[in-house]
C-alpha positions, 0 to 999 in steps of 0.5 A: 509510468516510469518506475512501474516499481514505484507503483502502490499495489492493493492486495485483497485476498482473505486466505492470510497465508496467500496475502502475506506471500503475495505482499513479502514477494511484491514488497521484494520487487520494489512495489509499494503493497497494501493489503485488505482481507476482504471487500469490507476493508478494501472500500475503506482502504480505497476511500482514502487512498489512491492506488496504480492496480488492484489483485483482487481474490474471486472467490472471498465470503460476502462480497466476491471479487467480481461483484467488487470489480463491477461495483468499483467500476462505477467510480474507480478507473484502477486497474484490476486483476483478479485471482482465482481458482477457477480457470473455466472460459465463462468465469474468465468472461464474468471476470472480464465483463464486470471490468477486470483487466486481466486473469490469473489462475490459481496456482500460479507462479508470482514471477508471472504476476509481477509480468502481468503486472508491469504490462498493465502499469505500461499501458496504463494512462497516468491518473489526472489530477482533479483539482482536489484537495492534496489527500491529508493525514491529520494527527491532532495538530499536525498535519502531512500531506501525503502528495507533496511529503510535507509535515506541518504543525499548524501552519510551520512546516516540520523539517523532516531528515531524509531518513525521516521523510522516508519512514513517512512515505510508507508509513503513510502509504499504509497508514492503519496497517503495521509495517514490520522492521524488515520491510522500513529497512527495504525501504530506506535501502531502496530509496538510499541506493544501498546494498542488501540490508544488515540485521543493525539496521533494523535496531536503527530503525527504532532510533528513527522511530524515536526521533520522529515520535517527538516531532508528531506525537504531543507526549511522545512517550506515549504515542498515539498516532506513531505507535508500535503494534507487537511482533509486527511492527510500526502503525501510522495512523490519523485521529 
């Protein structure tokens, strides 16, 4: 791969604190992150999306860290590495022998995580293109194509600004999960080559938001796939 920190990261941990820290610092580093508070929502997330690695929490109610790794074993060739508290040699050997590809010890400092990280993503093959279907949200008539960025209403292509193709890509990249104001604007930043984000931006992000409501939603003043979710951000989803 590349730019390992184009990569799309799955976070699983189910201590909220710890997801959110782990998310905000990745995030900062370039990677594109998702992330699920247990095992439940992980399978759902992994159903419809395709990710470069997983961090994976060990220690999660129901369905632990390592009975998710062995089980996704059977389908999935994603690398995983899995975080826990528990540092003894025979937890690392039933982390390795369910599948995993690496070990970290709680606690641990994210600088490490992100070397262990990167030192996968290098060695890691390039996942083979099957002859699937490009993956697709559906939103009533419209329909984008996450693969190729394409938006299309009915069988006319959608002509998206860069800014607007921009907002889509992560939007869609955590489609179900509400992306904050600060966290689009990293994003466009990155993706423009622009310097440290101004506090102004985050107002224009909600111009933009705008704009892109009219050209998917069919009442844009009242968005049903395009929606704000209070005090966190912006939610993309299919339906």
């Amino acid at each position: 791969m590349s730019d390992l920190t184009a990569a799309h990261l799955l976070i699983v941990d189910d201590d909220a604190r710890i997801r959110d820290l782990l998310k905000r610092y990745l995030v900062k580093q370039g990677f594109m992150v998702t992330a699920a508070r247990d095992a439940a929502q992980a399978r759902r997330l992994l159903s419809g999306l395709a990710f470069d690695l997983i961090v994976l929490d060990v220690m999660m109610p129901g369905e632990d860290g390592i009975a998710l790794t062995q089980a996704l074993r059977g389908a999935l060739d994603t690398p995983v590495i899995l975080l826990t508290a528990r540092g003894e040699a025979r937890d690392r050997i039933a982390g390795f022998e369910a599948g995993a590809d690496d070990y970290l010890a709680k606690p641990f400092e994210p600088r490490e995580l992100v070397l262990r990280i990167n030192a996968i993503l290098r060695r890691a093959p390039l996942p083979e293109q099957g002859p699937l279907t490009p993956q697709m949200l559906i939103m009533g008539r419209m329909r984008y194509e996450i693969e190729s960025g394409e938006l299309r209403d009915g069988g006319e292509v959608v002509r998206l600004t860069q800014t607007e193709a921009a907002l889509m890509r992560v939007l869609a990249a955590r489609q179900g999960q509400a992306v904050s104001r600060e966290a689009l604007v990293e994003h466009l930043s990155r993706d423009k080559g622009l310097a440290a984000p101004e506090p102004s931006q985050e107002r224009a992000i909600d111009v933009q938001i705008t704009r892109l409501r009219r050209k998917i939603e069919p009442d844009p003043r009242r968005p049903r796939y395009l929606q704000t979710v209070r005090g966190e951000g912006y939610m993309l989803s299919g339906g």
